[in-house]
C-alpha positions in Angstrom: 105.1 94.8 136.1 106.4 98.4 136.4 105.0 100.8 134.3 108.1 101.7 132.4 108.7 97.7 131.4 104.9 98.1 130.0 106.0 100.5 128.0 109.3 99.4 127.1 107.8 95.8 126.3 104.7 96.4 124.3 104.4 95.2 121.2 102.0 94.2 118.5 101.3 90.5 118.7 99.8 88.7 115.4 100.1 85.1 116.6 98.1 84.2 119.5 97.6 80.7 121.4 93.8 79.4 121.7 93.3 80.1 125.0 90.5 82.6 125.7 90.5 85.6 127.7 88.0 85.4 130.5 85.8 88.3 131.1 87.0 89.6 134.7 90.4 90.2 132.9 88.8 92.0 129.7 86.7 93.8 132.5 89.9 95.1 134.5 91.2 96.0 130.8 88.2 98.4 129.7 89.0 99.6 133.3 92.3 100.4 132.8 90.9 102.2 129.8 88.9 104.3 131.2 91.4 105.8 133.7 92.9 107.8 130.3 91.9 111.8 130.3 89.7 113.1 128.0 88.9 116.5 127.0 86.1 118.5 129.5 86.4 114.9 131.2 83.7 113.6 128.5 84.5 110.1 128.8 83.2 110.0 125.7 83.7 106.1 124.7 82.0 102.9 124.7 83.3 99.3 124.6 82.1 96.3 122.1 83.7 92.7 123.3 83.9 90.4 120.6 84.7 86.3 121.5 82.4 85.3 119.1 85.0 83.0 116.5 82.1 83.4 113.7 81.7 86.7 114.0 85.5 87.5 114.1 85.4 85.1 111.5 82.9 87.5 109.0 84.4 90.3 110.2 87.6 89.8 108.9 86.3 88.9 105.6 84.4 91.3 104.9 86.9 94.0 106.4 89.2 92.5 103.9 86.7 92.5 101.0 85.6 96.3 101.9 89.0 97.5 101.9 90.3 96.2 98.5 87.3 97.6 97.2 87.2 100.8 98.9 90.9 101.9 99.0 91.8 104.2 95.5 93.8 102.3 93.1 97.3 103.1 93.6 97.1 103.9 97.5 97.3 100.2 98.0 100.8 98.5 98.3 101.1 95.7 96.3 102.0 93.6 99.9 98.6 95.0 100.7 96.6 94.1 97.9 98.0 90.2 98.4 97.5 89.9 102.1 94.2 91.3 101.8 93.1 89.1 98.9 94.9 86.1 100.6 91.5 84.1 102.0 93.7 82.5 104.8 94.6 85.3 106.1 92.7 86.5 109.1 93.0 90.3 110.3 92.0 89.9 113.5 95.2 86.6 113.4 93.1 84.6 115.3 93.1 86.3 118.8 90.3 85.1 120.9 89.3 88.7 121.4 88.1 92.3 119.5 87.5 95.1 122.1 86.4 98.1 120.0 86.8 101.4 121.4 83.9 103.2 119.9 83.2 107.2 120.2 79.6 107.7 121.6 79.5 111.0 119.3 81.6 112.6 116.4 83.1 115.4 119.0 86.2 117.2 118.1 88.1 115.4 120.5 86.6 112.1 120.6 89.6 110.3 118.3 91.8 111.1 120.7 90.2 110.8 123.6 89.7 106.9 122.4 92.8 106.5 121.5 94.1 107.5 125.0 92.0 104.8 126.0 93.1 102.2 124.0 96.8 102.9 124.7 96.2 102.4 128.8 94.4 99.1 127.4 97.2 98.0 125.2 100.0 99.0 128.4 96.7 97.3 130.8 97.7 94.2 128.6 100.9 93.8 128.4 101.1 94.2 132.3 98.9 90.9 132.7 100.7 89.1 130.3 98.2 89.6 127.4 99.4 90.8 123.6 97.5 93.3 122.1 97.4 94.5 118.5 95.8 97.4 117.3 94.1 96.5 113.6 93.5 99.2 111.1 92.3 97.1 108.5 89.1 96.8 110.1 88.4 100.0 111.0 87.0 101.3 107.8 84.6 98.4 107.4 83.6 99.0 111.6 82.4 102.4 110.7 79.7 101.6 107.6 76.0 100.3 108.0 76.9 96.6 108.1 79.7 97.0 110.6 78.1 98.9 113.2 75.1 96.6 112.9 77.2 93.8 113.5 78.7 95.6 116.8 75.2 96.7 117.4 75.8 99.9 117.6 73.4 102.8 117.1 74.3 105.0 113.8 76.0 108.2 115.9 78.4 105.5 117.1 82.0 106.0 115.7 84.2 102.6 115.6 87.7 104.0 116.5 90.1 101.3 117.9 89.7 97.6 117.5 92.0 95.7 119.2 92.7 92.2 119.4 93.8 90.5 122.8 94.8 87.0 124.0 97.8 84.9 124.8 100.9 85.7 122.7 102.8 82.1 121.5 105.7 84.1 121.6 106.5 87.8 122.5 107.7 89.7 119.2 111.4 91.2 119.5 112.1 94.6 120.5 113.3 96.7 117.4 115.5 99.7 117.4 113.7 103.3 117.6 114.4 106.2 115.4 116.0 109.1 117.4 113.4 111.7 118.0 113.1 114.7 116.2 113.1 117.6 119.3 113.2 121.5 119.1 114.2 122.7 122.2 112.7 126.3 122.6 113.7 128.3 125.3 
């Protein structure tokens, strides 16, 4: 697949097939990954590869749990407070992979640098057939004690992008883009 159909084609995918992703493929992913820049050339990430269904499993619970009781009252959406509280619904929708994108220090640039990563991952993905989905709602609950004990991470660690990967059932439409706001100086 051309580069430009990766980009053009990617799309978050929250309904995923069984079928696991073997680890040569998640392996040519993290590569992919870390082909992104970074500032100073600091490379500064590391990569977590979750297949374990139980641990996805308590994951997503408590991701959910930590979130309803962590967010302000009022910041929530309604929609949110529902699907969060909802025990069938699973954050991670049941993709039969988590790679998490973690920052190996809490450097100015780090965020960024790991999210350049993840996007070459997510366009990695979509090249070899694979849907991606980039989930927010367990980000919070990656970066405390208990979630970067169960990532095994050391403290300094920073959880930054955990994204699920596997076999889409079905590729999710393409949806009209706003027009880009650009100020042409010069």
């Amino acid at each position: 697949m051309e580069l430009n159909d990766a980009l053009y084609m990617r799309r978050a995918v929250r309904d995923y097939t069984p079928a696991s992703v073997d680890q040569p493929t998640v392996t040519a992913l993290i590569d992919a990954a870390i082909q992104a820049p970074s500032a100073m050339d600091e490379q500064p990430w590391s990569f977590v590869v979750v297949r374990d269904k139980a641990l996805l499993e308590r994951i997503s619970t408590e991701a959910k749990a930590w979130m309803l009781k962590s967010t302000p009252a009022g910041l929530l959406s309604h929609h949110f407070q529902e699907t969060l509280g909802n025990p069938n619904f699973h954050i991670f929708y049941h993709a039969p992979a988590l790679i998490v994108i973690v920052g190996k220090s809490e450097g100015p640039w780090t965020v960024i640098d790991c999210a350049l990563a993840a996007q070459n991952l997510m366009l990695a993905a979509r090249a070899s057939g694979l849907g991606t989905c980039w989930i927010g709602f367990a980000q919070g609950w990656l970066n405390t004690p208990q979630g970067k004990a169960a990532l095994q991470l050391p403290a300094g660690y920073v959880p930054v992008a955990p994204i699920i990967v596997g076999h889409p059932k079905a590729w999710p439409q393409a949806h009209k883009k706003n027009e880009p706001e650009i100020k042409w100086i010069g």
